[in-house]
C-alpha positions as CSV (number, residue, x, y, z in Angstrom):
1,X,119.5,124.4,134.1
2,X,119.0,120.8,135.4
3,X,115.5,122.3,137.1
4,X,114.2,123.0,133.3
5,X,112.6,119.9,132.1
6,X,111.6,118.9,135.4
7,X,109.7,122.1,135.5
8,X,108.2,121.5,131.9
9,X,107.1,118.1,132.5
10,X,104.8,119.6,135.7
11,X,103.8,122.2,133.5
12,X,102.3,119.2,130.5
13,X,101.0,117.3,133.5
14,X,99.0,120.4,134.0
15,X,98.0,121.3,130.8
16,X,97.0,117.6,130.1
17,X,93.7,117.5,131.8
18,X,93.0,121.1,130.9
19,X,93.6,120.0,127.3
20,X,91.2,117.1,127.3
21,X,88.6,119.2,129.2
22,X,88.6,121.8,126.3
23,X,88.3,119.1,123.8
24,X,85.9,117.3,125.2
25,X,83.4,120.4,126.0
26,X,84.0,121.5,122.8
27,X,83.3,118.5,121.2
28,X,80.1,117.8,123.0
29,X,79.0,121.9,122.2
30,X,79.8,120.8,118.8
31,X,77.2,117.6,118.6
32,X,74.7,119.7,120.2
33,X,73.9,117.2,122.8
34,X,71.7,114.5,120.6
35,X,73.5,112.3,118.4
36,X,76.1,114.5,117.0
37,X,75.6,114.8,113.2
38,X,72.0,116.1,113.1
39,X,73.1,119.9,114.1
40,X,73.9,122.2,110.8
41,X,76.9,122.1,109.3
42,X,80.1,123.8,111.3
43,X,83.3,125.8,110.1
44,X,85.7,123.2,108.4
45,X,88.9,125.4,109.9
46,X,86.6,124.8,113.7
47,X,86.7,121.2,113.4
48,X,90.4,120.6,111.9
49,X,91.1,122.4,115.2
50,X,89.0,120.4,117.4
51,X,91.1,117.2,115.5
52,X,94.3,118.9,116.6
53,X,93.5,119.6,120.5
54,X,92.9,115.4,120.5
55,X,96.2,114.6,118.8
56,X,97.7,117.9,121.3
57,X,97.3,115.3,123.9
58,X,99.0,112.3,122.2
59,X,102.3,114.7,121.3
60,X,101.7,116.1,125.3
61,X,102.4,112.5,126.8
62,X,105.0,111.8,124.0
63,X,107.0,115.0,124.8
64,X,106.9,114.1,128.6
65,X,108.5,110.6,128.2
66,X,111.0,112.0,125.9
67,X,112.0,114.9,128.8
68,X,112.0,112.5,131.2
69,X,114.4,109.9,129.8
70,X,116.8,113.2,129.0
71,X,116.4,114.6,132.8
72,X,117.4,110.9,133.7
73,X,120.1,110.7,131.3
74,X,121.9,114.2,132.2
75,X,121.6,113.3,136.5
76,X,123.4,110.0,135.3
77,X,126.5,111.6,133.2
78,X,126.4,115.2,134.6
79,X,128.0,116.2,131.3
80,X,125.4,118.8,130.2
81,X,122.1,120.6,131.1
82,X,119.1,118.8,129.2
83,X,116.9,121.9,127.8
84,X,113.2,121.6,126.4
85,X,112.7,120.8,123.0
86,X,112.2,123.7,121.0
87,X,113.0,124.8,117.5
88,X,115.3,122.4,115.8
89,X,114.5,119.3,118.2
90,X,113.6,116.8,115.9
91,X,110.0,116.0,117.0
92,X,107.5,116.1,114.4
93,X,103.8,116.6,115.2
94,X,102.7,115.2,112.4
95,X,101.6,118.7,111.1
96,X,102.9,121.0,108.4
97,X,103.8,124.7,109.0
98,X,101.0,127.2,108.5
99,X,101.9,128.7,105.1
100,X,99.6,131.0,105.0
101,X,98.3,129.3,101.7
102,X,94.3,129.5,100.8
103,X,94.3,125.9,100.8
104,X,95.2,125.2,104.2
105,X,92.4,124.1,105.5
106,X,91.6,121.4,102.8
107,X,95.4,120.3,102.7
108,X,94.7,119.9,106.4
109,X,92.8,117.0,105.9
110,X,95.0,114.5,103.9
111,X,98.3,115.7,106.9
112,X,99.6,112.5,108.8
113,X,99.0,112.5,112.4
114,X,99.0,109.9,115.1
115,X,96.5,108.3,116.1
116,X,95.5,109.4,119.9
117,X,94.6,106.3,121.9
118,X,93.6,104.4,119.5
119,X,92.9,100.8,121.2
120,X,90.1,102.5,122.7
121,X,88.7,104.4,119.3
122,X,85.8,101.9,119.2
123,X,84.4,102.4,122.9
124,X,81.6,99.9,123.5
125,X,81.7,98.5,120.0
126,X,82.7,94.6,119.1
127,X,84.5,93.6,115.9
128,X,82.1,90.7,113.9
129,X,85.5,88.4,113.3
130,X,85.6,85.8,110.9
131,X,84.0,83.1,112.7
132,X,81.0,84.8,113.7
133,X,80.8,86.4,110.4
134,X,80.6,82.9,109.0
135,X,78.4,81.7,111.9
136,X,76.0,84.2,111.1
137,X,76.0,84.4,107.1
138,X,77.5,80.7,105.7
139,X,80.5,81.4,104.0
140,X,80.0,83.9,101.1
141,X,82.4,81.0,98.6
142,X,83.3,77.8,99.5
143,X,86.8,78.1,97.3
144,X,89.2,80.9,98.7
145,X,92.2,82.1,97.6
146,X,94.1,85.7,98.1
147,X,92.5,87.0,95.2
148,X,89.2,89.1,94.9
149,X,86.8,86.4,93.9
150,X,82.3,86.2,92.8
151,X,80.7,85.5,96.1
152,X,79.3,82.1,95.1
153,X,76.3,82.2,98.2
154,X,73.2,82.7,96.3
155,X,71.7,84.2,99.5
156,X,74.0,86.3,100.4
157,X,74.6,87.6,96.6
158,X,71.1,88.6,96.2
159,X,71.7,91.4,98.7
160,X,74.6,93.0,96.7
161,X,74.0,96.5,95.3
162,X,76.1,98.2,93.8
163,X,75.4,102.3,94.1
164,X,77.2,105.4,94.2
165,X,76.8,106.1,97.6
166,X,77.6,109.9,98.5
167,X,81.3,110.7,96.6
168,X,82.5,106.9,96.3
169,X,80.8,104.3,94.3
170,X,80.9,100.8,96.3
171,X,79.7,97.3,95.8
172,X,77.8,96.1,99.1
173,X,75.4,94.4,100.9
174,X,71.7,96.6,101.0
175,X,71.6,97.4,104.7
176,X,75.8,98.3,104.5
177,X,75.1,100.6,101.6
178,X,72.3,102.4,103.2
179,X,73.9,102.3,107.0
180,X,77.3,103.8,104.6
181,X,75.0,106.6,103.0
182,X,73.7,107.8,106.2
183,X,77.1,108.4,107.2
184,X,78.3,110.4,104.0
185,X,75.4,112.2,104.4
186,X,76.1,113.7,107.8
187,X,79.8,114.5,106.7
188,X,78.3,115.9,103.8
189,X,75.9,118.4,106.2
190,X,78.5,118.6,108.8
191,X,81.6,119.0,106.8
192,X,81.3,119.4,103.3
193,X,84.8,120.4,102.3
194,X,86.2,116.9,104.1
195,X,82.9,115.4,101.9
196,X,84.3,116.1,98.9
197,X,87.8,115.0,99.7
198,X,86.6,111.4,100.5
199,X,88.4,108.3,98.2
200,X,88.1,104.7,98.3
201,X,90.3,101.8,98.1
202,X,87.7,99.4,97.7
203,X,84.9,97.6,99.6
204,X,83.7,93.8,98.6
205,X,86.5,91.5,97.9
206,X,85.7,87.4,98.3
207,X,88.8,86.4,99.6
208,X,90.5,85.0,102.5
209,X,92.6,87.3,105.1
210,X,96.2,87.0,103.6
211,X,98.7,85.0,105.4
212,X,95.8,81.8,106.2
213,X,94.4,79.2,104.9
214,X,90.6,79.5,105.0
215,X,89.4,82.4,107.5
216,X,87.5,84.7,105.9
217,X,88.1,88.7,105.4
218,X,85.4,91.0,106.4
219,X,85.7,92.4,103.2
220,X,84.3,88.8,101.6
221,X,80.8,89.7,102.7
222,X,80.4,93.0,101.7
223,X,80.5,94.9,105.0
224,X,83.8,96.1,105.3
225,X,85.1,99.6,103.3
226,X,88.7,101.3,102.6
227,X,88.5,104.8,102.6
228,X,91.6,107.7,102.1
229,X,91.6,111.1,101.3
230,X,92.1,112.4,97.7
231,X,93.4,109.1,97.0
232,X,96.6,108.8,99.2
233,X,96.7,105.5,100.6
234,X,97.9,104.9,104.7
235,X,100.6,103.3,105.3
236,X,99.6,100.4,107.4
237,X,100.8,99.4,111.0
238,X,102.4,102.7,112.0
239,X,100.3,104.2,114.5
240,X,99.3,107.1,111.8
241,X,96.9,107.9,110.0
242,X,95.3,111.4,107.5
243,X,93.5,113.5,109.9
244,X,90.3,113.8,107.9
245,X,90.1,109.8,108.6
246,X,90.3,110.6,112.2
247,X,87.1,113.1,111.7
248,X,85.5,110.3,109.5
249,X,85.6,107.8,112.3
250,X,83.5,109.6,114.6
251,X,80.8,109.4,111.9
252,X,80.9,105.9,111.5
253,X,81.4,105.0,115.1
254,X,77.9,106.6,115.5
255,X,76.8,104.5,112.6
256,X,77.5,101.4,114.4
257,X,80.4,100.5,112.5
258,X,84.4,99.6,113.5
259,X,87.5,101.5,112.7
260,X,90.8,99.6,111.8
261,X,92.9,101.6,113.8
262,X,92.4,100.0,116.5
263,X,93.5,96.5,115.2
264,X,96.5,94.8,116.3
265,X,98.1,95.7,113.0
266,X,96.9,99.4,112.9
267,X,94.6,100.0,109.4
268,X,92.9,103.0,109.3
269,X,91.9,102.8,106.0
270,X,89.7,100.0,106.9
271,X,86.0,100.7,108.6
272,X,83.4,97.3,108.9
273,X,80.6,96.7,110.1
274,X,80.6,96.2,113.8
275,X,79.0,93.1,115.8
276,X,76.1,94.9,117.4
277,X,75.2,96.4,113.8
278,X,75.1,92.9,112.3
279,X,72.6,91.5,115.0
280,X,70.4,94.5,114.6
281,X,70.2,93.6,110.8
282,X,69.9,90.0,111.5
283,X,67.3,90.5,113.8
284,X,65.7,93.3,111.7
285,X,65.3,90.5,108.8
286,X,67.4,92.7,106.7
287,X,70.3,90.0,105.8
């Protein structure tokens, strides 16, 4: 019985890569080769799916430690067989059972799930940072405090719009709002049911990042963003996230912009403007 878990574990080893081969094929079939959100819209139920082969591979490596440690632990006492988790084991996925319900597929997108690999979620892109930020713009208000505050910089205030942009209505600087309602409108084309289940927790907020004395959030300059879905706010710093956030960050990641969940202190809810996107705009004249 001892031979079990040592034969499940070579079996996830094996299904590892052939999971993240499948995912990634059917990801790129899905972005039809160019920049991902210019092909026409695809099944919602397709690309929940396509979501759960990426966190598959999260739970795979999970499940692996966890039947290691118990192959270890039963050589060491010899007081019982270990056998594979099934039924009853106590791990959750992350995912509800399928019910059967019409509104599985929309539930779908506010479910908890962790987020797979998520110090690498940005690839290639470069988080502004206070002191740059402030570097590049002047400080938006001289005064700080941990309350939302005016932004005081006449310069930088004369860029604010404030717009309904796709199902949220946001307060931001021009280029943000128009780089922001490029991105609804792929999701929109791509994946209108997750469209429509898109909240916000808020965008510009002049303040300074709680817990100092004078550095600057990104949110203070109007490039930074809180988004949820139908209005259930994440929990912050544990690793998880709703999966239609994890399908949003795709979108903005092409966008040019940074998601939170790859912050020290994990915050999904949070996408800003990344440092590559700023220069463009800089350079562009645009801010």
């Amino acid at each position: 019985m001892r031979l079990v878990p040592a034969i499940i574990i070579a079996v996830a080893l094996i299904l590892a890569p052939v999971i993240w081969v499948g995912t990634t094929y059917l990801l790129q079939s899905g972005q039809g080769g160019g920049d991902g959100f210019g092909a026409s819209a695809v099944d919602s139920g397709a690309r929940i799916e396509l979501e759960r082969m990426r966190q598959q591979l999260e739970d795979v490596q999970a499940r692996m430690e966890r039947l290691e440690q118990e192959l270890s632990s039963a050589i060491a006492t010899l007081q019982r067989p270990v056998t594979p988790p099934g039924d009853g084991d106590g791990f959750d996925d992350g995912f509800r059972p399928d019910t059967g319900a019409d509104n599985d597929i929309l539930d779908a997108y506010a479910q908890v799930v962790l987020i797979a690999d998520r110090r690498n979620v940005n690839r290639g892109l470069q988080v502004a940072g206070p002191d740059y930020l402030e570097a590049r713009l002047g400080r938006p208000r001289e005064v700080l405090s941990d309350s939302c505050e005016e932004m005081t910089n006449v310069s930088l205030a004369s860029k604010l719009v404030t717009e309904q942009v796709g199902p949220i209505r946001v307060r931001m600087l021009q280029p943000a709002i128009e780089s922001l309602r490029r991105v609804f409108e792929n999701v929109r084309q791509t994946d209108p049911d997750l469209y429509a289940r898109i909240n916000t927790a808020g965008a510009l907020c002049v303040r300074r990042i709680r817990g100092t004395q004078n550095r600057l959030s990104t949110h203070s300059y109007g490039l930074a963003v809180d988004l949820n879905i139908d209005g259930r706010l994440d929990t912050l710093g544990d690793g998880r996230t709703q999966l239609g956030l994890t399908i949003l960050a795709d979108f903005f990641h092409a966008e040019g912009w940074v998601w939170g969940a790859a912050f020290g202190r994990e915050d999904s809810m949070h996408f800003e403007i990344s440092r590559r996107q700023l220069d463009e705009w800089l350079d562009a004249g645009l801010l």
